[in-house]
C-alpha positions, -999 to +999 in steps of 0.1 A: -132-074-090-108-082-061-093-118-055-059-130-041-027-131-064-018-166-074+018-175-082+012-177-117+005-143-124+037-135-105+055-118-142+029-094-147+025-085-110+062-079-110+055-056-144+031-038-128+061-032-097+082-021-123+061+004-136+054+017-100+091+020-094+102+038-127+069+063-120+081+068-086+121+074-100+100+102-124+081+122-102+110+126-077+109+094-054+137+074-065+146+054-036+114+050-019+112+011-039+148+017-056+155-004-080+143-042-065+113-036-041+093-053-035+115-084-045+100-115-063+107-134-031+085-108-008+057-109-035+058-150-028+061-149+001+026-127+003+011-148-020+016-175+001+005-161+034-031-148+015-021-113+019-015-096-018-044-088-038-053-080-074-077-058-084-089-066-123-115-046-145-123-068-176-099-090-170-072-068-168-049-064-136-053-026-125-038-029-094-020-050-065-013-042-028-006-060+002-037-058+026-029-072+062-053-076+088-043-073+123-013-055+143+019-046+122+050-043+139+065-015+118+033+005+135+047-002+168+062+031+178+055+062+162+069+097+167+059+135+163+027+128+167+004+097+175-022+073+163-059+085+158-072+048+176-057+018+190-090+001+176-082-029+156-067-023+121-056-032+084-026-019+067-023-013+028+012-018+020+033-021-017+000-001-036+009-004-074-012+006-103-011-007-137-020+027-154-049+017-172-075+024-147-079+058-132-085+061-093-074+024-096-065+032-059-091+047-043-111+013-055-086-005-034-086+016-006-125+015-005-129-020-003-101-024+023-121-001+042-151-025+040-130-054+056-118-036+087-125-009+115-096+014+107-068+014+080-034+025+082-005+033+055+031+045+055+044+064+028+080+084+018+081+117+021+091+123-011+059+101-027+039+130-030+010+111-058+005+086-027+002+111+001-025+128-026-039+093-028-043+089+010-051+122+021-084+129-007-095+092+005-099+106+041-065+094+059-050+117+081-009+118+091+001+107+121+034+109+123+063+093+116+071+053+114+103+038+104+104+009+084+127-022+090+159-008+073+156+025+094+141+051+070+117+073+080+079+069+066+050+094+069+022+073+090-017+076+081-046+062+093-084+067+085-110+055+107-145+048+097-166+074+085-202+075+109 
């Protein structure tokens, strides 16, 4: 099932953060999310615009991610290469998994793709279980984005399958 975070759940959504961060530190991608991202006061502050999402089996949180509707600004300009479609958009951002559900993410990626025309993601080059991620659920690099401290990201989009 897929509903919107609530404030009270904030702890275990910041658990399941942590978890995503020390994976990341694990396999190779330490300072993708470093050591504080996304902070507690980003995860309210997307709880509080309607944009961060749960995804629960049983009762149990498997999964949380951003999902925002509508032109993002860190899309803006993008280099070596190019978008697939201007056509209108959603962007997955902050994808975390709890662990205890496998393909977790490709759940979260499908039904994203039921609430928009085309999806787009950004991911560090050195996050190589997320590029796997993106790439078997039919996204395709674009290029490269930079996000709002400067670093480089590697840019996706899918568009919908006919």
């Amino acid at each position: 099932m897929f509903r919107g975070a609530n404030r009270f759940e904030i702890d275990r959504i910041m658990k399941v953060y942590d978890r995503a961060r020390a994976l990341m530190a694990e396999s190779g991608n330490p300072s993708q999310w470093g050591d504080n991202y996304p902070s507690r006061e980003m995860i309210e502050k997307d709880i509080q615009s309607n944009r961060l999402f749960v995804y629960t089996v049983n009762g149990q949180m498997e999964a949380v991610f951003a999902f925002i509707l509508g032109q993002d600004p860190t899309y803006a300009v993008i280099e070596d290469g190019a978008w697939l479609s201007d056509c209108p958009y959603g962007t997955i951002h902050r994808l975390a998994s709890a662990g205890l559900h496998p393909h977790a993410a490709d759940a979260v990626i499908a039904w994203c793709q039921e609430r928009c025309e085309s999806l787009r993601a950004d991911t560090h080059a050195d996050n190589k279980a997320m590029q796997h991620i993106l790439e078997k659920n039919g996204f395709v690099r674009c290029g490269i984005i930079h996000v709002a401290n400067g670093s480089p990201r590697i840019a996706y989009q899918k568009l919908p399958q006919r």
